[in-house]
N, C-alpha and C positions, 0 to 999 in steps of 0.2 A: 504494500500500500504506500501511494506516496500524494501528498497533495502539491499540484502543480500550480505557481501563483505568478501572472504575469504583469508587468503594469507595461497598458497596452491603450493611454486615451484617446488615441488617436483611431482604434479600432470601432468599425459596430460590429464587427463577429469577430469570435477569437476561436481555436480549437486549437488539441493538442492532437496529434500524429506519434501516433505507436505500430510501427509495422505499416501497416494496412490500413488498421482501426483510426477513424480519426474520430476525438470525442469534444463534443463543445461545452466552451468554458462559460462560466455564468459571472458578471459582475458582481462584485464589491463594494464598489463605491471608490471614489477616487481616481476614476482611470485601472483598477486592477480587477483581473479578470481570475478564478479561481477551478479547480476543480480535482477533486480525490480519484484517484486512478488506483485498482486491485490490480492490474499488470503493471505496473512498475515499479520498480526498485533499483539499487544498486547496480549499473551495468548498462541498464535499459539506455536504447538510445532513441529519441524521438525530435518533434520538433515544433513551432508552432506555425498555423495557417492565421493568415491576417485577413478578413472580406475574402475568404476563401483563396486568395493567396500564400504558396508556400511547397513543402515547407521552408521556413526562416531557423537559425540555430537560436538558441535562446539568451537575451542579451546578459544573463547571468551564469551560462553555459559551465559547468567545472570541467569540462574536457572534449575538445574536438578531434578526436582521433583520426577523420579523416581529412582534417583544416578546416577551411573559416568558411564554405561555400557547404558542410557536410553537417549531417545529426550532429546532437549533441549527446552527451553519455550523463550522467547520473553517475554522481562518487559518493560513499559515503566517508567522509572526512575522519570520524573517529573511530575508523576501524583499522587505523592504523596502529603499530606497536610504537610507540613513541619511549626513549630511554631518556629523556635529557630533561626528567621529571627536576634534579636540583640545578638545574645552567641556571647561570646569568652571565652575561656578556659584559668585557672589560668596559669602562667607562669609557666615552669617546675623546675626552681628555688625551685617555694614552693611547688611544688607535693607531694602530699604522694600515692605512686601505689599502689595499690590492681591488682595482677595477677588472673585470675580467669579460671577456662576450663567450659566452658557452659554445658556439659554432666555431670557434676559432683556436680556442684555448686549447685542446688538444685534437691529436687527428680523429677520433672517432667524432667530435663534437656534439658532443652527450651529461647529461648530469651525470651520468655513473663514471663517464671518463673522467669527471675532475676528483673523484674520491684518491685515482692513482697519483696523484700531483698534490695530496695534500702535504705528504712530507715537505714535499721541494719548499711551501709557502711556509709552515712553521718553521723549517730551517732557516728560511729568509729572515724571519721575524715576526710575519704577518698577523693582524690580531684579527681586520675584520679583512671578508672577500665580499665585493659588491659584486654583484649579477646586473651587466646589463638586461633590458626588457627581455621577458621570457611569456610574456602573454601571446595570445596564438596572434600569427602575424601570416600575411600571405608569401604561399611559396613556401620549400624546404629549409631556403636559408635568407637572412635579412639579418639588419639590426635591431630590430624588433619594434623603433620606435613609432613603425607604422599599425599599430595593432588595430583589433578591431572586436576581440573576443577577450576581453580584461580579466576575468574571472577564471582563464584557462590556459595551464603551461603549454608551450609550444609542443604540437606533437612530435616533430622532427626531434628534440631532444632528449623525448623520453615520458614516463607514465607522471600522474601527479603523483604518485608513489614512490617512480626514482625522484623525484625534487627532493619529495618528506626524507627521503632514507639521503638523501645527499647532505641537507640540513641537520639531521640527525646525528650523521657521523662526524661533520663540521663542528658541533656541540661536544660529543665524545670527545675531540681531539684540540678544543680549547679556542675554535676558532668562531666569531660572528659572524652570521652574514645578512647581509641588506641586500633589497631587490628596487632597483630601477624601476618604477614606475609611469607613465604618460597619461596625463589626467587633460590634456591640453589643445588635443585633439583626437580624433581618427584616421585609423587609415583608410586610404581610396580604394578599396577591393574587399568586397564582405562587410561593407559598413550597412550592415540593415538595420538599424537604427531609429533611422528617418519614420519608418512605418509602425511603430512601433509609439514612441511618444517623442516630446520636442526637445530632445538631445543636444541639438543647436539651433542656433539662434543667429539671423541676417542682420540682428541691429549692431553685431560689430562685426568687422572682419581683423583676420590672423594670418600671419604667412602660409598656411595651412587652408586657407578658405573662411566659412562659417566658423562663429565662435561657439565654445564648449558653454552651450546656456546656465549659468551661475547667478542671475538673478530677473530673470522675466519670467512668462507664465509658463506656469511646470517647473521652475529652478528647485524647488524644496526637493522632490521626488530625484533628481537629477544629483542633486549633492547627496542626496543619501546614497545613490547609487556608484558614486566613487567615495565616499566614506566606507560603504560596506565593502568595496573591493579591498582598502585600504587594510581595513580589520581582519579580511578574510586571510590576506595572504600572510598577518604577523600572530594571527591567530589558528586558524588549521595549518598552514604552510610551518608554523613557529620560527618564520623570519625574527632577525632583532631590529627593524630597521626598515626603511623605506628612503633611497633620494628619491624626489619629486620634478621630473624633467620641466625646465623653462617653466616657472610660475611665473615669469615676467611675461608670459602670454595669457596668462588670465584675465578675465575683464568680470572683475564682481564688484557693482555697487550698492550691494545688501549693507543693512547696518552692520551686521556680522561677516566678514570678510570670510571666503569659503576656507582659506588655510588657519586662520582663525578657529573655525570651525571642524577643522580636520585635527586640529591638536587638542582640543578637547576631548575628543572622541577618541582618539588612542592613548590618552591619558588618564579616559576612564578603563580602558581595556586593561592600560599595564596596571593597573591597581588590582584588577578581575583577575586576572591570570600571574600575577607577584612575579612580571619581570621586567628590567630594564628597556624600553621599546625607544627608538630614534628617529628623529623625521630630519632629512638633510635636504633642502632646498638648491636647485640650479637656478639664479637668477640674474639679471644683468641689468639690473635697475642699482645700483651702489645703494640700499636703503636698509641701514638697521635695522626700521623696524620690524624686518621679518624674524633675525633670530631674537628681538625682544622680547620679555613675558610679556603672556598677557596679561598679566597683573601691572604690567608697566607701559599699558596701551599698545603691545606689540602679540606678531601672530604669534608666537612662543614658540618658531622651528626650533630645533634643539642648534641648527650649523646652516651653513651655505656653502656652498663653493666660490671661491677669489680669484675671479678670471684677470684682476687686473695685475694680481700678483703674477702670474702667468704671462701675460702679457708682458708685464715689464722685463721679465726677467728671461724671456725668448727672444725679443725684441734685442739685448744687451750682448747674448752670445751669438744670433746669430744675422742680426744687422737687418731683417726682411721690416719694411714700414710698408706694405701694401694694406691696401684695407683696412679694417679697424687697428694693423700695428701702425699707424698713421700718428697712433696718439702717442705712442710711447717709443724709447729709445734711450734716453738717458739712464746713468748710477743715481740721479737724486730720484727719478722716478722709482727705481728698483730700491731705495735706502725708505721709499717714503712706505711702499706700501707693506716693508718687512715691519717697519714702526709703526703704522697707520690704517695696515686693510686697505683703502681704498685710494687708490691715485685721484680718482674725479670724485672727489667727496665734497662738490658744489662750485666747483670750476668750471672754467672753459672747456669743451671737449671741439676739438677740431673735425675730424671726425662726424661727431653726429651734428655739428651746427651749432649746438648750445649747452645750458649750463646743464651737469650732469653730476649726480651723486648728491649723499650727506657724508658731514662726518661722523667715526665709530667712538662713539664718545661713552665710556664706563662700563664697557663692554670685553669680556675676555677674548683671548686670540684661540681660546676652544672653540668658538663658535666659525670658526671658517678655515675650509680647507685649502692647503696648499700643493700645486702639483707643475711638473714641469711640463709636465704630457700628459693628454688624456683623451677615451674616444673621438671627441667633437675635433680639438685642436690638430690633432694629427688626421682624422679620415675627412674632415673637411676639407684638406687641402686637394690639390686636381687629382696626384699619385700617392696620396696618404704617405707621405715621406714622415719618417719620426725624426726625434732629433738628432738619434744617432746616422743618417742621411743626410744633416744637415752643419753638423760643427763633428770638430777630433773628439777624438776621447779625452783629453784634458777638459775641454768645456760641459762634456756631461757628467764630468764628475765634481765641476762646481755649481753644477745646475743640481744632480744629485745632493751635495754637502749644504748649498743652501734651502732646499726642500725640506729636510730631516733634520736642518739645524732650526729652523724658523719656528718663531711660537704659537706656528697651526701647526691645526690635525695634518701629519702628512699622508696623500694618497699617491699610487704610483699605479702605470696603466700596463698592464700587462706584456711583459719582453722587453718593458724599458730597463730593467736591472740587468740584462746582460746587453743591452744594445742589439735586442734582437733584428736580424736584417728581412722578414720577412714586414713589409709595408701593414698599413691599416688601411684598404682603401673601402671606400661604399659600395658595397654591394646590396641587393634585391635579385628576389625571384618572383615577381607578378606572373602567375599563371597567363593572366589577359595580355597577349599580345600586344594589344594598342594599348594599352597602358605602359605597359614594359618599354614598349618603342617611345613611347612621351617620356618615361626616366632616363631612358637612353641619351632623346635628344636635350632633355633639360638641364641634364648635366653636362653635353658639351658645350652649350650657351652659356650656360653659367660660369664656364671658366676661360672662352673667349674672350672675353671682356680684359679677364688679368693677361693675353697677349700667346695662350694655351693655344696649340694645333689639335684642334678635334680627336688625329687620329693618335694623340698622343695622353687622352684623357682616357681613362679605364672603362670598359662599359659596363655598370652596375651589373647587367642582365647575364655577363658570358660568367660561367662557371667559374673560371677560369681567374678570374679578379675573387672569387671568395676565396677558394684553395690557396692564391698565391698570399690572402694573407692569416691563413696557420702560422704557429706560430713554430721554428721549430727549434726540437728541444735537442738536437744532439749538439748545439749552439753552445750550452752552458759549462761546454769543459775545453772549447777550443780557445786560444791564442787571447785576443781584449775581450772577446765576450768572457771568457773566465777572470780575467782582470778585473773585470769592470763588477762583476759580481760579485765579487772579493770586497771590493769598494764598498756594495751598500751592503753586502754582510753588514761589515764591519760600523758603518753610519747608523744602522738601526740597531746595533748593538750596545754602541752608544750612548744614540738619542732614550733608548727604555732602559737605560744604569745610569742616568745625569734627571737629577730632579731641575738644575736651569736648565736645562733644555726641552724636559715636561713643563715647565713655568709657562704659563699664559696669559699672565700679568703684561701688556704691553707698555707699562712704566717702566717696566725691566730692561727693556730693549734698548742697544744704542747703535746707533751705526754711524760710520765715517766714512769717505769717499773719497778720492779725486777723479773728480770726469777727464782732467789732461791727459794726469799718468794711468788710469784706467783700471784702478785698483780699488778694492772695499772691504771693508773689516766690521761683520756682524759680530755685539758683544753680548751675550745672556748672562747674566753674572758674572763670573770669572772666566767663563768659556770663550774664547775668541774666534772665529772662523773669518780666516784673513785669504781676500780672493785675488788674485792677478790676472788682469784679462789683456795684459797688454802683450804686447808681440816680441817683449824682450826681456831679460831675466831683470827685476828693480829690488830694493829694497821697501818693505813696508815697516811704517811706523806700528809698534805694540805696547798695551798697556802691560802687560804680564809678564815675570818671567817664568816661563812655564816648567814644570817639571817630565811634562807630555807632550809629543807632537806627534799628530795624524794626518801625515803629509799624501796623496794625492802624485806627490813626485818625492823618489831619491833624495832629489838634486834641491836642498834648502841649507841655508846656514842661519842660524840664529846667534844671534848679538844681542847686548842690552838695548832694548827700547826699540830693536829691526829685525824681521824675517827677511832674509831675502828669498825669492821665489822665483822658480823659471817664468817662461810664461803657459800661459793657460794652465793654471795650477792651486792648488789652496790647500792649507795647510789649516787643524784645527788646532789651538792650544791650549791648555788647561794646568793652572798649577797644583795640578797631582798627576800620579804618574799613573790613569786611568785601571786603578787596582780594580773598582768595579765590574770594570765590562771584561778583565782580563779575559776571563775564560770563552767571551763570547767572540772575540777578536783573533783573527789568525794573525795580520801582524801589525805591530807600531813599533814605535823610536822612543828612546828616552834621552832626550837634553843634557 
């Protein structure tokens, strides 16, 4: 027996579809349509007819087995064996992220592939693993952030069973994981939606099209409807955690702000279920008020992501100023946002034409992530080049040192610790030809513009562009990629045995520069991480005389009150002789 509950106001007939049998639903009230079925249960796969249209998968679906265009299946959620009855997940304080896309991350590209690779990330250091989007998405392979069936893991990488037992074993082994989610829009292929009730709304538009309806008629039902996704996946799934893709494309002018609204709600959950749960926001609006409480008139995300940190500090090693790097380029930009959060925090932006940002005023630097690379930054570009495509190994392991020395949360994007050479480019698989042929051509338009030869842009569509960016893993014991590995071993081993460098106090922070000589010296307490970006070996001024150096290069001499440094090089100091992290560290120098 199972009761089927649709909200459907848009409907005057609704049924449900079992097999053959099709049985009609009777209103409720509200737009919701109801009705108790003796054939189904657990397994059952059916579907709903709209005004005798159909079948449609159900926009609550928990599993599309056969994707976004097929039945939907019926799970029962707690019949699972669940062991990680005592977890709680580290604080995000001391997180170290690991971003990962499940299609890529290993060659089967499967949830159960990544159980074999959990050693590899606890040896890293890794505390939480983020899951880009895993909701069903059209096609075998994609980034997922075109979904269309939100309540159902992608079938291409496995049952919602392997998820649970992936998350499971992730808990067993001391590790958190958060799931990407896209609340923001839909994707273009299986978005049945429309028929169903008013999911979007033409009174605003999004780069995406129609906006994701948050406050006209039908918005109530509508926010419940990604709140309860939200809940489902950190409650049946037992995620610890949710990022929230571009909330700077939401358009709510309810008195209650919809993310407002979403943190209350999984705030009531972790107190229901007694565990630590995280909501991390992507946003590009420079506004506090989102990780503010909201007891202090703010939406209470727990963090965000710091694109300008990123910015500035890609901008600095590798010189590119197109497009939005337009704005940035300079060591005061890169000094500002290590001490500040946010470069345009009510300045000028060149760029977008006008003034942009506030500033992060009483605010801990827990609330925002820092990272050198990440999905967007790298597969937005035409050939998804990462940065080790784009500077030496000297520079990404000052981009490395000051990610994990900085006082955010640090995240790293997957094969960036050993300078994996396999690219990140966009791929998709639209079933619909014409459609696929419109991604095809929209992506070579889109990077004409930056002076791109069409035929030298990837085409999302061929196979061929997904495969090439696996990532691969016999990489991790060859030549710099084992070097460079070595590297953030040793940074994250560090960064979790140094309480200044857990500190997220940003009064704490100091930083010095010179834009001539091209040099900068991040200070956390006693801890110094002194960077050299220039093209020739210089000396750098130091406050410390350290009794530890975590040099990047060989080739440094230390003097009273100077490091000197090759170039492209950094060296971290500290006066002890890093007894802490000893054991975690394979190798340092001592002064």
């Amino acid at each position: 027996m199972h009761e089927f509950q649709l909200w459907a106001p848009l409907a005057n007939e609704v049924a449900v579809q079992i097999g053959e049998r099709k049985q009609s639903m009777m209103p409720t009230g509200g737009g919701w349509w109801s009705i108790e079925s003796r054939e189904a249960g657990p397994g059952t796969d059916y579907g709903f007819l709209i005004n005798g249209e159909g079948p449609f998968p159900d926009p609550r679906s928990a599993w599309q087995p056969s994707g976004i265009h097929g039945l939907s299946r019926l799970v029962d959620h707690s019949a699972f064996p669940w062991t990680d009855q005592n977890w709680q997940p580290k604080p995000l304080s001391s997180a170290i992220i690991y971003e990962l896309h499940v299609g890529t991350f290993t060659p089967e590209g499967t949830f159960r592939a990544i159980v074999d690779r959990l050693d590899y990330l606890l040896d890293l250091g890794i505390t939480h693993i983020e899951l880009m989007p895993v909701n069903e998405f059209s096609g075998p392979w994609g980034w997922g952030y075109d979904g269309v069936d939100l309540f159902a893991p992608h079938h291409a990488y496995g049952t919602p069973d392997d998820l649970k037992l992936l998350i499971d074993i992730c808990h067993r082994r001391g590790l958190a994981v958060v799931l990407d989610v896209v609340y923001n829009h839909f994707g273009p292929a299986g978005n049945y939606l429309g028929k169903f009730g008013p999911y979007l709304t033409d009174a605003y538009r999004t780069p995406w099209g129609q906006a994701v309806n948050l406050d006209h008629k039908g918005s109530n039902e509508v926010r419940r409807f990604f709140a309860d996704n939200a809940l489902m996946w950190l409650r049946d799934y037992h995620f610890d955690g949710l990022r929230l893709d571009a909330v700077h494309a939401f358009v709510d002018n309810s008195a209650i702000h919809f993310l407002e609204f979403l943190t209350s709600e999984v705030e009531a959950l972790s107190a229901r279920v007694g565990r630590h749960l995280v909501l991390i926001a992507e946003s590009d609006l420079n506004a506090p008020c989102i990780v503010r409480s909201r007891q202090a008139a703010g939406y209470g995300i727990h963090a965000q992501w710091s694109d300008d940190f990123h910015h500035a500090l890609h901008t600095v090693l590798t010189g590119e100023r197109n497009g939005y790097y337009e704005d940035f380029g300079s060591l005061s930009q890169l000094a500002k946002a290590l001490k500040s959060v946010f470069v345009y925090d009510g300045i000028y932006s060149p760029h977008r034409g006008n003034i942009h940002g506030r500033p992060v005023i009483g605010l801990s630097a827990w609330h925002f992530l820092a990272y050198s690379q990440n999905h967007d930054q790298i597969g937005n570009r035409a050939q998804g080049e990462r940065l080790c495509h784009l500077v030496n190994v000297g520079r990404q392991k000052i981009a490395a040192a000051l990610v994990l020395t900085s006082p955010f949360v640090p995240m790293l994007f997957q094969g960036e610790e050993f300078g994996a050479s396999s690219p990140f480019q966009y791929f998709s698989q639209h079933e619909d030809e014409e459609l696929g042929q419109k991604v095809s051509d929209g992506r070579q338009h889109e990077f004409k513009a930056f002076g791109w030869d069409a035929k030298d842009v990837p085409d999302p569509q061929d196979r061929v562009t997904f495969e090439r960016s696996k990532l691969r893993w016999n990489e991790i014991t060859e030549g710099a990629h084992a070097e460079l590995l070595a590297w953030y071993k040793q940074l994250i081993a560090l960064r979790r045995s140094s309480s200044e460098l857990t500190d997220g106090r940003l009064t704490e922070v100091e930083v010095s520069f010179d834009e001539h000589a091209q040099w900068l010296v991040l200070r956390r307490g006693s801890v110094e991480v002194v960077c050299n970006l220039a093209s020739e070996t210089q000396p750098i001024p130091i406050n410390c005389m350290p009794r530890g150096v975590l040099s990047s290069s060989e080739r440094w001499d230390l003097r009273p009150g100077l490091i000197e440094l090759p170039p492209d090089s950094v060296a971290i100091l500290a006066p002890h002789a890093f007894a802490s992290m000893q054991q975690h560290l394979g190798q340092y120098a001592t002064a």
